[in-house]
DRENTI-384114 format. One line per 10 residues: number of its first residue (from 1); their letters; for each residue x, y, z of C-alpha. Coordinates in steps of 0.25 Angstrom, whole numbers, padded with zeros to 4 digits. Example, Ala and Ser with C-alpha at 12.3 -4.5 7.8 and 13.67 -1.06 7.14 Angstrom:
1	AS	0049:-0018:0031  0055:-0004:0029 $
END
This chain:
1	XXXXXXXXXX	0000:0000:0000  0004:0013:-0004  0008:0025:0005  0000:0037:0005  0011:0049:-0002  0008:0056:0012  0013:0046:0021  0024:0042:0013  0029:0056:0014  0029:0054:0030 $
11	XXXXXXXXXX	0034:0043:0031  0046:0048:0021  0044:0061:0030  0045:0052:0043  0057:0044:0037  0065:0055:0036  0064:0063:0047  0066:0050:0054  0079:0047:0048  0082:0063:0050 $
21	XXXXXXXXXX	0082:0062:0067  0088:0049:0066  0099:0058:0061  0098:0069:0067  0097:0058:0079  0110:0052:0075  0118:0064:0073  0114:0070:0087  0118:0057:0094  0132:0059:0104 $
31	XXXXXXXXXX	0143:0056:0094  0153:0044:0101  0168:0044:0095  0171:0030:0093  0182:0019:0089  0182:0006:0088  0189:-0007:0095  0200:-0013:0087  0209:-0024:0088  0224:-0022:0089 $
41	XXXXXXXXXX	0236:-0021:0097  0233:-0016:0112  0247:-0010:0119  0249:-0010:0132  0259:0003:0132  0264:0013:0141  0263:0029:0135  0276:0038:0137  0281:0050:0131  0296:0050:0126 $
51	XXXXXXXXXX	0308:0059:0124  0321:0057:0119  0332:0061:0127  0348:0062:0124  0355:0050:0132  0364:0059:0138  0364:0074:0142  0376:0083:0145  0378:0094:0152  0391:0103:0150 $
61	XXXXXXXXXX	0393:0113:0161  0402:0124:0164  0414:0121:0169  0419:0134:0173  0414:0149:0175  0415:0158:0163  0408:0164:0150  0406:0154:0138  0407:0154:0124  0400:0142:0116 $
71	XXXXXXXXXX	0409:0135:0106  0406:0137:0091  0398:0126:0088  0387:0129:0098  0390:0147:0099  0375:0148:0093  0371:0144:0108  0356:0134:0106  0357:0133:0092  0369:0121:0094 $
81	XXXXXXXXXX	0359:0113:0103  0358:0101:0094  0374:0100:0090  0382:0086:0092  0395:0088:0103  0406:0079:0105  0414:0076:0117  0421:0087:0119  0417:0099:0111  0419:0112:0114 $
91	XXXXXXXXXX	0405:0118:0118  0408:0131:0124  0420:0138:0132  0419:0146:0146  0427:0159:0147  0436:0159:0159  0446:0170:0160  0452:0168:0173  0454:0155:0172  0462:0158:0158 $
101	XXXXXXXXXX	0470:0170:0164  0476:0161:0173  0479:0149:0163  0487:0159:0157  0494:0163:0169  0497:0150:0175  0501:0145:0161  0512:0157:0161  0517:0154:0173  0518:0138:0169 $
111	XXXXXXXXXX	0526:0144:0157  0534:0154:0166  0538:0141:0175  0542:0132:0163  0552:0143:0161  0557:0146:0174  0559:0130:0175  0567:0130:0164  0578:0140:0171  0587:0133:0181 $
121	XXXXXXXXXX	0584:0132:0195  0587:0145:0206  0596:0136:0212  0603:0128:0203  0615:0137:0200  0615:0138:0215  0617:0122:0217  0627:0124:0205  0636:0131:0212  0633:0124:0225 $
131	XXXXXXXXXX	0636:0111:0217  0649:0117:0210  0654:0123:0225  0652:0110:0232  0661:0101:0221  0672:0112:0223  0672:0110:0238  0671:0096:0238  0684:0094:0229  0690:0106:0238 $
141	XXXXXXXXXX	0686:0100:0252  0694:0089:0252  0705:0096:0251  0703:0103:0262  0704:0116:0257  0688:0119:0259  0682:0115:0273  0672:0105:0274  0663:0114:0279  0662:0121:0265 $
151	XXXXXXXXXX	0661:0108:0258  0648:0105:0267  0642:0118:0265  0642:0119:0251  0638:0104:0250  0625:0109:0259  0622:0121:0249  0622:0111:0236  0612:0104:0244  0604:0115:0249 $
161	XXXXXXXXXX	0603:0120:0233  0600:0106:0227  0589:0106:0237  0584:0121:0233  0585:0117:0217  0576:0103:0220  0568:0114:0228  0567:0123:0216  0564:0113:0205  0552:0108:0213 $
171	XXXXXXXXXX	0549:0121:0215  0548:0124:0201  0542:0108:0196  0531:0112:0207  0528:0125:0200  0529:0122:0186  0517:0110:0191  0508:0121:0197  0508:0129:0186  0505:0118:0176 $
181	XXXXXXXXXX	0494:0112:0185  0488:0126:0186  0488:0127:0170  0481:0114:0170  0470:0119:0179  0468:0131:0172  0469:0123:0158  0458:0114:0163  0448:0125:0171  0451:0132:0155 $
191	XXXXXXXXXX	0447:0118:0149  0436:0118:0157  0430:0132:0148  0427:0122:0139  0414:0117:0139  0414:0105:0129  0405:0094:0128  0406:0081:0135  0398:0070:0126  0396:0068:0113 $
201	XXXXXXXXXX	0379:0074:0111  0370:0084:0106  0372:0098:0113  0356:0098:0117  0356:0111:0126  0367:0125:0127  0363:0132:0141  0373:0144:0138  0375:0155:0130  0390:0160:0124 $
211	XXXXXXXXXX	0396:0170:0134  0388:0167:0146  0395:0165:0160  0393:0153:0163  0397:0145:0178  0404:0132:0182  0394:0122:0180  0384:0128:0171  0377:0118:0162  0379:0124:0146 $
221	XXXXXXXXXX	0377:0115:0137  0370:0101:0137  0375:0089:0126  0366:0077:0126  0371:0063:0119  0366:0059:0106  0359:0047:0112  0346:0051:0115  0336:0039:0123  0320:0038:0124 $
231	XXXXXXXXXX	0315:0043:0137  0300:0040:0138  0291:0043:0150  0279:0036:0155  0269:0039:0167  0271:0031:0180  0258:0021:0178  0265:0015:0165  0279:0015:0169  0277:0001:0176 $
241	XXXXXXXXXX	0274:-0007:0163  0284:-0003:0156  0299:-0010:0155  0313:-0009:0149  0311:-0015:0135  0299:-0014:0132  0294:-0007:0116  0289:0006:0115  0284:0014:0104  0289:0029:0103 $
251	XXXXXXXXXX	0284:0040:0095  0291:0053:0093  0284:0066:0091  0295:0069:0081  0292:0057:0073  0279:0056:0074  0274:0047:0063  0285:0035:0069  0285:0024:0081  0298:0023:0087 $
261	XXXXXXXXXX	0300:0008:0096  0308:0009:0107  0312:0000:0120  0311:0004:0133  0326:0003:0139  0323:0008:0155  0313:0015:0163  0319:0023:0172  0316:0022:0187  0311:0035:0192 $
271	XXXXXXXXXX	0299:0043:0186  0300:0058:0183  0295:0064:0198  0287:0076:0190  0278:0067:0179  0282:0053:0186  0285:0048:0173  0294:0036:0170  0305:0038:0161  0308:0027:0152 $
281	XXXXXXXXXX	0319:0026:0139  0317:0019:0129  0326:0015:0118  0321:0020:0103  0324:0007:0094  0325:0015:0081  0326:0031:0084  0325:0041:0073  0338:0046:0070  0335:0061:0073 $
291	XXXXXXXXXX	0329:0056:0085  0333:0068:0096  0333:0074:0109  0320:0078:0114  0309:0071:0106  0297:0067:0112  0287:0055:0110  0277:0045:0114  0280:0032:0118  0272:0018:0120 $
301	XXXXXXXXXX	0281:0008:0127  0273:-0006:0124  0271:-0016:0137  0261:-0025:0129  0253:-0029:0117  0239:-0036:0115  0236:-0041:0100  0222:-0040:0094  0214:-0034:0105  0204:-0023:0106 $
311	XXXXXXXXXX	0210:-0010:0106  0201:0001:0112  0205:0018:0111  0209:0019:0125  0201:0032:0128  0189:0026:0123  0191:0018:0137  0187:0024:0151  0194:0015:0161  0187:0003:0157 $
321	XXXXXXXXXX	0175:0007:0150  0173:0010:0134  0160:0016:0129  0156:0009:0116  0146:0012:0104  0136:0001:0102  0124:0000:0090  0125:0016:0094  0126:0017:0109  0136:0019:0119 $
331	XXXXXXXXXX	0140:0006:0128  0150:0006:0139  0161:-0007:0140  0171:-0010:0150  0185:-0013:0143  0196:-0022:0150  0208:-0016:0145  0220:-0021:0142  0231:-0014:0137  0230:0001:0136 $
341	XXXXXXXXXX	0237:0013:0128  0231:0027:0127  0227:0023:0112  0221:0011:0113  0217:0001:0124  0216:-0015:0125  0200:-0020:0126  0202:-0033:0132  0186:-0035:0134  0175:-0024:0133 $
351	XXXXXXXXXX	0174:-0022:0119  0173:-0030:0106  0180:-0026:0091  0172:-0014:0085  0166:-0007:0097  0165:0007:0095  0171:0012:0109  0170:0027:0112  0180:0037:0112  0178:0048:0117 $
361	XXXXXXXXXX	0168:0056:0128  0162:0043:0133  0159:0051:0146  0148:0058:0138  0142:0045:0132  0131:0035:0140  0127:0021:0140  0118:0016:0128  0121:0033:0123  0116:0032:0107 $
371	XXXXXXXXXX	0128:0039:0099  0134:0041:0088  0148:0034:0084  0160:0044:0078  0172:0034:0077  0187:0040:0077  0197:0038:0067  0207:0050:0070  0216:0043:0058  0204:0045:0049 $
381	XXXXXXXXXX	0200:0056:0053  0214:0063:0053  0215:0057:0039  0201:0062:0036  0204:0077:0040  0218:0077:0030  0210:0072:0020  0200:0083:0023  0212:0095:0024  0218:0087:0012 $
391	XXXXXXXXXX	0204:0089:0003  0201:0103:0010  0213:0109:0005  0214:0101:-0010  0199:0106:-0011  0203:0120:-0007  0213:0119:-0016  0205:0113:-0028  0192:0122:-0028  0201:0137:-0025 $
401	XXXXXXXXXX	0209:0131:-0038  0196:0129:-0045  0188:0141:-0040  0200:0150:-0042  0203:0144:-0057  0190:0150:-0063  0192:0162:-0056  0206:0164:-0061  0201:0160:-0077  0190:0169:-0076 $
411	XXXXXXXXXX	0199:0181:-0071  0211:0176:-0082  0199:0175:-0093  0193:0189:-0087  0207:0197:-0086  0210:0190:-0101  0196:0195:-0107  0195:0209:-0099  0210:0212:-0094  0212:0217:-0080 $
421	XXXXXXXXXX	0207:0231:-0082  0197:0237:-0090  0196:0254:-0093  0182:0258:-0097  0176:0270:-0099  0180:0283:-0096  0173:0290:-0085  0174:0306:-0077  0170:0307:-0063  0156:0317:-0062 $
431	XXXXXXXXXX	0162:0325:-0049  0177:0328:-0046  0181:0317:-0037  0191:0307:-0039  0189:0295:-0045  0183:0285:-0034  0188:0271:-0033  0182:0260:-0042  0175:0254:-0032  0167:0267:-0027 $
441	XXXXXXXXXX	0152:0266:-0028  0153:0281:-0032  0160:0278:-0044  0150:0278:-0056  0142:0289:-0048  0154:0298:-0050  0158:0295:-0064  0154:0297:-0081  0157:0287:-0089  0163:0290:-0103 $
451	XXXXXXXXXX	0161:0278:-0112  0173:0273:-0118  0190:0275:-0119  0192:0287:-0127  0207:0286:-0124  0210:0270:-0122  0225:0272:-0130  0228:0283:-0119  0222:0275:-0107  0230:0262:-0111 $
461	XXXXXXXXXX	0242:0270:-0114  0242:0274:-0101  0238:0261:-0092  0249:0254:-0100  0259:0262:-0090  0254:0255:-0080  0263:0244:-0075  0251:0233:-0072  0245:0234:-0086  0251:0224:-0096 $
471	XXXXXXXXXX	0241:0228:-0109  0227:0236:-0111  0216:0234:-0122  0205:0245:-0126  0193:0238:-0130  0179:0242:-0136  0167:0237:-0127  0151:0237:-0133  0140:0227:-0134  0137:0222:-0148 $
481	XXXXXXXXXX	0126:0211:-0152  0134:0197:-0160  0126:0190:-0170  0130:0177:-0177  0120:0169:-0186  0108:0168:-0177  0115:0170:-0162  0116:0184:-0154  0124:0190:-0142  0126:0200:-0136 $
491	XXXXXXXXXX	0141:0204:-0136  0152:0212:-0129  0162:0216:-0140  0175:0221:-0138  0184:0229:-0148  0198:0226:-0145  0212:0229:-0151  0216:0215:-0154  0231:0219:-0150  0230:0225:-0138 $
501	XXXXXXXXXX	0218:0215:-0131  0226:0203:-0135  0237:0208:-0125  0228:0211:-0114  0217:0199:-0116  0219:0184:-0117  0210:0186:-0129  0220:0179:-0139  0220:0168:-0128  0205:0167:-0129 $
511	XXXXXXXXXX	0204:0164:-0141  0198:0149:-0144  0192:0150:-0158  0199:0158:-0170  0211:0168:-0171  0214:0180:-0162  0223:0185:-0174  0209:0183:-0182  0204:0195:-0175  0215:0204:-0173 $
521	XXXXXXXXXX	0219:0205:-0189  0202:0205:-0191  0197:0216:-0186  0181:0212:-0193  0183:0201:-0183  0180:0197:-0166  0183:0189:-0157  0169:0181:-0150  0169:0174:-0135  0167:0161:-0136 $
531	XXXXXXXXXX	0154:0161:-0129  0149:0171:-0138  0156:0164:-0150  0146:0151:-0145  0135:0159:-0144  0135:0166:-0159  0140:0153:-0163  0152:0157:-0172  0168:0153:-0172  0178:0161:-0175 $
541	XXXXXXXXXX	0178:0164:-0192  0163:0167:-0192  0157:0181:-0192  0148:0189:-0181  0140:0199:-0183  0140:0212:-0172  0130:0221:-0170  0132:0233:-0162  0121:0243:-0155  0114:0249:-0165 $
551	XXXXXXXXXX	0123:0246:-0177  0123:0233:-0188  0131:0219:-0187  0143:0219:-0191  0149:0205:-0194  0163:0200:-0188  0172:0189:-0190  0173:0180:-0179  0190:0179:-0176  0191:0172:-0162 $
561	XXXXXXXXXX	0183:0168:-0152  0188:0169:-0137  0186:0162:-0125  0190:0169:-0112  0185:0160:-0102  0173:0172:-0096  0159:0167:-0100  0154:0182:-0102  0165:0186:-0110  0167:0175:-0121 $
571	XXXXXXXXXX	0150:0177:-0120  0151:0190:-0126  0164:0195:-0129  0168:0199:-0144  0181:0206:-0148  0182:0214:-0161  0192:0225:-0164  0192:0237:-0157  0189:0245:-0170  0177:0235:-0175 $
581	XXXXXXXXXX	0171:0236:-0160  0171:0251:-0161  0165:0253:-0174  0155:0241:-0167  0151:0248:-0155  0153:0263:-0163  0160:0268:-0150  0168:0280:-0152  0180:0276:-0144  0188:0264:-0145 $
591	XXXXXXXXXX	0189:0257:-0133  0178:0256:-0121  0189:0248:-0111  0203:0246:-0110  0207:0230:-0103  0221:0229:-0097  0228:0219:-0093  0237:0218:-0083  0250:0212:-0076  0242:0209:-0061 $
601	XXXXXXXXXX	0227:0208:-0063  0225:0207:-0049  0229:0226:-0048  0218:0226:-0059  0210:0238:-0048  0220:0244:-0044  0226:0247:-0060  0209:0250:-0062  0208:0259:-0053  0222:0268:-0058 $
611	XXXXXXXXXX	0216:0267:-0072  0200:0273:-0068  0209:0283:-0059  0219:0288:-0072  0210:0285:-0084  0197:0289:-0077  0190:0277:-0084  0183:0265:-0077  0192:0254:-0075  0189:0240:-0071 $
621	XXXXXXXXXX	0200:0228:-0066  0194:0214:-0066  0191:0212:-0052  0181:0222:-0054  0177:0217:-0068  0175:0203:-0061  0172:0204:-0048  0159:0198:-0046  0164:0184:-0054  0176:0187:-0047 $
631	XXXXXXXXXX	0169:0187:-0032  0161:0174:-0039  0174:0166:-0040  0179:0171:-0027  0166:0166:-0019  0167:0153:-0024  0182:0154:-0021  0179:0156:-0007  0166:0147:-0005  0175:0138:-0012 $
641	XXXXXXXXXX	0187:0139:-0001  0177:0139:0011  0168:0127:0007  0182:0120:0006  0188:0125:0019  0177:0118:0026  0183:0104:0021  0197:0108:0028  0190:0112:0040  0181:0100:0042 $
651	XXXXXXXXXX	0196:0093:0041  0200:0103:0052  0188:0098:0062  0193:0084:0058  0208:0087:0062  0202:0095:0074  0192:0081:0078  0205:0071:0077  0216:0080:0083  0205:0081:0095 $
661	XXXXXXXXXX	0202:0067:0096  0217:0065:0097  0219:0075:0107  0207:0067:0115  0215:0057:0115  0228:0058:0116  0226:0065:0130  0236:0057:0138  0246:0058:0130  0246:0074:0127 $
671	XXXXXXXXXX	0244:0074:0141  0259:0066:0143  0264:0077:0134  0259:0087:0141  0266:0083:0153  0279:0080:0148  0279:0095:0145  0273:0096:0132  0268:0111:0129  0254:0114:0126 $
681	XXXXXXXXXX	0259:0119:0113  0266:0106:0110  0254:0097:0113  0247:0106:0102  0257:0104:0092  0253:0090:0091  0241:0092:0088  0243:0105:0079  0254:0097:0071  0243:0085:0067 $
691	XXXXXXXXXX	0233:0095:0062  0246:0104:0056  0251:0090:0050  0236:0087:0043  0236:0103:0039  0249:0099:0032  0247:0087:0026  0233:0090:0021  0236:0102:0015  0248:0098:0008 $
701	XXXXXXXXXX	0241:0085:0003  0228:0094:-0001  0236:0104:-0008  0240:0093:-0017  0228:0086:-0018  0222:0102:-0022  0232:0103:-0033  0228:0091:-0039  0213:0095:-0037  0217:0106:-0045 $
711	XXXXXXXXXX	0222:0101:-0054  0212:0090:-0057  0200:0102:-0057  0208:0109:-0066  0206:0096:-0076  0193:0093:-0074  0183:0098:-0086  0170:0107:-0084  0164:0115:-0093  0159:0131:-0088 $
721	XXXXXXXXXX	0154:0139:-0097  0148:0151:-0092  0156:0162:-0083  0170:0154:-0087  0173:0146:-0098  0179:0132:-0093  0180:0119:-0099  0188:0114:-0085  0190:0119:-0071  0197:0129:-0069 $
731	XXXXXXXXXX	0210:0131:-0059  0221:0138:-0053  0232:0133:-0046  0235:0142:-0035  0245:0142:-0022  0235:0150:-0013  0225:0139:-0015  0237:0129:-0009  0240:0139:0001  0226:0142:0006 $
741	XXXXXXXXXX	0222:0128:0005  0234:0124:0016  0230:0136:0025  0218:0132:0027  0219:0118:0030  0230:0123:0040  0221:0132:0048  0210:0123:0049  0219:0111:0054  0226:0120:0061 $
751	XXXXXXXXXX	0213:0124:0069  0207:0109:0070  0220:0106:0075  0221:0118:0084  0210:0114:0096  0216:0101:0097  0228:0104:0101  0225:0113:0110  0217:0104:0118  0228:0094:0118 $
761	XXXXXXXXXX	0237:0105:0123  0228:0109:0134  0227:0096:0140  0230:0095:0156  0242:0086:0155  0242:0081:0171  0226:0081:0172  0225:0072:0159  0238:0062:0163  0231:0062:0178 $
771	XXXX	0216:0059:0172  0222:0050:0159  0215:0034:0161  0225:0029:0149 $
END
């Protein structure tokens, strides 16, 4: 049985706004961000933070007091940090005038003592003489001659002078030794100026300046070994689980698309009494060789593995509960755990292969809750918001190319046609006033108009002076009637001199049917549009026939017809000689307008203006002449750039969504960082550096991927009759498109980015560790 046609129309009616609050319904439900359970490896692994530290570190102190000059090598003072040193090289000297005044005294009076030592003893003539007496009185006492009394005292005197020479030369020995020993100490306290390395390192730290006063003891510079070692830290709760030998997988923020593994070698005994963190070294199996002081990193150090077991976010896990989404509500389960890192978490029971588990803001869901599932992919999604910056800017890129194209071939075909500048008709001002600007309101109130150029040779002769102006054209303007067979149209001629219009025009150009060298030795013949040509239906060789106001047809011979790309101008532009336009139109003068052309289009008012000023004609530049299909082009310029902006900045709110969801949950760990003495400025840069990376990377990719859009638009074929004449897109290739295009992916990543990383360096780092469950 057949429905009535009202009741189907409810029931159609009813359908529909069923199935419209089942989506309004569905829409308005609480969105739950959701993953879900996997199989893989669990790991059971203790986070730490690491550094590489030089194996050894130097001081080199002062020695002595004094002012210190820094050796060559390292005279530019902080800019020598970095330098290799040897054992032994001179870093710096210290300046110690008294000690050096009395080196060069005591080494004088060493030298002054070697000399005395040299001459003969005081007594040694002396105990000469004594000697020489003593024989004589020994060969003389036994004759009796001498008593023995003067035998004995002259043998007492020898003795007495040995004694005092012996005295003498120890005397002299014992001096020639202190002073030598003094020069010696002098020499070394001088050595001791010299401040020179004492391994072989890196100078890592200059803690001086040349020609300060420096004191005994002073630390000045500090050489570190060449060896450098991994120093990792870890909080006191995991310290226990870890031992010597066991893996661990390092990641360097200077290298941070690589895995570095790594053994644990020791864990030292006492924990740092400020952040009670254990320290730990660790032993790099295969280091980068420009590995250096200072770097910083991330470490996992591995104490177990599970194969093939549920694998569970770990912030999807409060304690021991996990809310799931099940046939579109929420459930709650209790997970036994097993191993845990601050990614993922081993689901030993509790859950099953496929569940949905919640992610985030479970505190703001309820038992049995109907909501609607939002699953996170951050990889997709990052890939998703490059791909949308990469298409954004290509687009961008493409459509400016394309809008932008036309534009430049109707202002190429317009300046070719119609030149830069156009003179037209004399005019006197009605009061005595100067001559208002071109864009005064006033203007016509003000002026007469004189039809016609009475003195076009003295005007062009004139404007030729000007430096801008490259050729000029006087041409005859009127209206005719053109008639061929049975077709009629209303024309625009213009009377030109051949010569002269050919340099200012692109009409020889233009031509795409006859001879240009047709019309110029024929001056019976013209030159048609091509539109207009289709419309009388003749080529070039056949005949037109004119017919002014008031006055009888006049047959021409068709020379040439021109296409200039300007729908209204090959619609009803025809070119005669100046002297057949004349006669034509029977204008007393010869020219209604004079055309320029010149070297920078784009100072087309400013040479208008000087021209209506000195000639006291109306002048016209293009922009004028153009400025409503001018404003036209540049609407849909702009309507194009914004309608495309919007794709790069949904790509924005996709960078912004991810690097949040990271933030979210990467707590503990910026928390870690912040602590160890990370800035706020440097937990930002992470963040900035991702979204700068995707700026980057997307804009250079969609710059390319723009060019080849432009390049393929340009091929493909359309045909536009109408304002232009087209048989294909048009384009222009140009460097601001690139450059705008790069910009403003730039601030909008930059601005998704920006909000992200401001959170993350506003984090608490001590509340965060102290109310962390991971």
């Amino acid at each position: 049985m057949k429905l009535p046609e009202s009741k189907k129309v409810l029931w159609g009616g009813g359908a529909l706004l069923a199935l419209f609050f089942g989506v309004v319904y569905y829409f308005f439900l609480p969105v739950a961000e959701v993953t879900t359970v996997r199989r893989g490896t669990a790991f059971a692994a203790v986070y730490g933070t690491v550094r590489i530290e030089p194996a050894f570190v130097v001081p080199v102190r002062a020695q002595n007091s004094g002012f210190i000059k820094l050796a060559d090598p390292f005279a530019t003072g902080r800019g020598a940090i970095g330098n290799g040193v040897k054992t032994g090289e001179l870093l710096a000297t210290i300046a110690d005038e008294a000690t050096a005044r009395q080196l060069k005294q005591a080494r004088a009076d060493l030298e002054a003592a070697k000399q005395r030592a040299a001459l003969p003893l005081p007594s040694s003539e002396l105990l000469k003489a004594a000697e020489d007496n003593l024989q004589r009185l020994e060969k003389v006492v036994a004759s009796g001659n001498v008593p023995t009394v003067e035998y004995e005292k002259a043998k007492t005197e020898a003795s007495r002078l040995r004694g005092a020479v012996e005295t003498e030369r120890i005397e002299r020995d014992r001096n020639l030794e202190m002073l030598d020993e003094t020069c010696k100490k002098l020499e070394a306290q001088m050595k001791n100026s010299e401040v020179r390395s004492r391994i072989d390192g890196l100078l890592t730290n200059i803690k001086t300046i040349d020609g300060e006063l420096v004191a005994e003891g002073n630390e000045l510079f500090t050489v570190s070994s060449r060896k450098n070692y991994v120093r990792g830290e870890v909080n006191e709760e995991d310290v226990g689980e870890v031992k010597p030998g066991m893996k661990a997988i390092l990641q360097l923020y200077a290298y941070r698309t690589q895995q570095f593994a790594a053994r644990v070698s020791s864990i030292q005994p006492a924990a740092d009494p400020e952040t009670q963190r254990y320290t730990i070294v660790l032993e790099m199996e295969k280091p980068p060789d420009n590995l250096m002081t200072g770097m910083t990193g991330e470490m996992n150090i591995i104490t177990g593995t599970h194969e093939n077991v549920l694998l569970v976010p770990t912030r999807a896990l409060l304690v021991d509960q996990a809310w799931i989404v099940k046939d579109g509500s929420v459930q709650r389960r209790t997970v036994k755990v097993g191993f845990r890192t601050l990614d993922f978490s081993e689901a030993m029971s509790g859950l099953s292969e496929g569940d949905h588990v919640v992610l985030s803001d479970q505190d703001r869901l309820r038992l049995g809750q109907a909501v609607r599932q939002r699953k996170i992919d951050r990889k997709r999604a990052l890939l998703l918001s490059l791909a949308g910056v990469v298409f954004g800017v290509a687009i961008f890129i493409g459509t400016q190319a394309q809008t932008q194209g036309f534009a430049k071939y109707f202002i190429d075909s317009s300046l070719g046609s119609n030149g830069a500048v156009i003179v037209r008709s004399r005019f006197r001002p009605r009061s005595p006033m100067l001559v208002p600007p071109k864009n005064s309101k006033i203007q016509a109130a003000h002026r007469s108009y004189f039809e016609g150029i009475d003195d076009a040779s003295a005007i062009m002769r004139v404007s030729r002076q000007f430096s801008d102006v490259v050729s000029c054209s006087p041409v005859l303007r009127g209206t005719l009637s053109a008639r061929s067979g049975f077709e009629n149209a209303t024309v625009d001629l213009f009377g030109i001199d051949p010569a002269l219009h050919l340099q200012t025009t692109d009409l020889s150009h233009q031509i795409v049917d006859g001879n240009f060298d047709d019309f110029r030795n024929n001056p019976n013949s013209i030159i048609l549009g091509s539109k207009l040509a289709s419309t009388l239906d003749v080529n070039a060789g056949e005949t037109v026939q004119l017919l002014p106001p008031g006055g009888e047809y006049r047959r021409l011979v068709v020379a040439a017809v021109a296409r200039s790309g300007v729908g209204s101008i090959d619609a009803t532009r025809i070119y005669s000689h100046a002297r057949v336009a004349q006669t034509l139109l029977h204008k007393p003068y010869t020219a209604s307008m004079i055309i320029y052309k010149l070297r920078d289009p784009q100072r087309a008012p400013d040479l208008a203006h000087d021209f209506e000023t000195l000639f006291q004609h109306d002048t016209q530049s293009w922009q004028e002449r153009e400025e409503s299909t001018l404003q036209l082009f540049l609407t849909l310029r702009l309507s194009a750039a914004i309608t495309v902006s919007l794709i790069i900045l949904l790509a924005g709110f996709g960078i912004f969504n991810v690097l949040t969801m990271t933030v979210l949950s990467k707590v503990k760990e910026i928390a870690i960082l912040r602590s160890m003495g990370y800035r706020r400025i440097d937990i930002s840069a992470i963040f900035l550096w991702q979204g700068a990376m995707i700026a980057v990377t997307g804009s250079i990719i969609g710059c390319m991927l723009g060019a080849l859009a432009t390049w393929g638009i340009s091929h493909i074929p359309i045909r536009i009759r109408g304002l232009l004449y087209a048989n294909h897109f048009l384009v222009t290739w140009d460097w601001r498109h690139y450059v705008w295009a790069t910009l403003l992916a730039l601030v909008a990543v930059t601005l998704a980015s920006y909000v992200p990383a401001r959170r993350a360096a506003e984090l608490p780092p001590v509340a965060t560790l102290r109310g962390s469950s991971v």
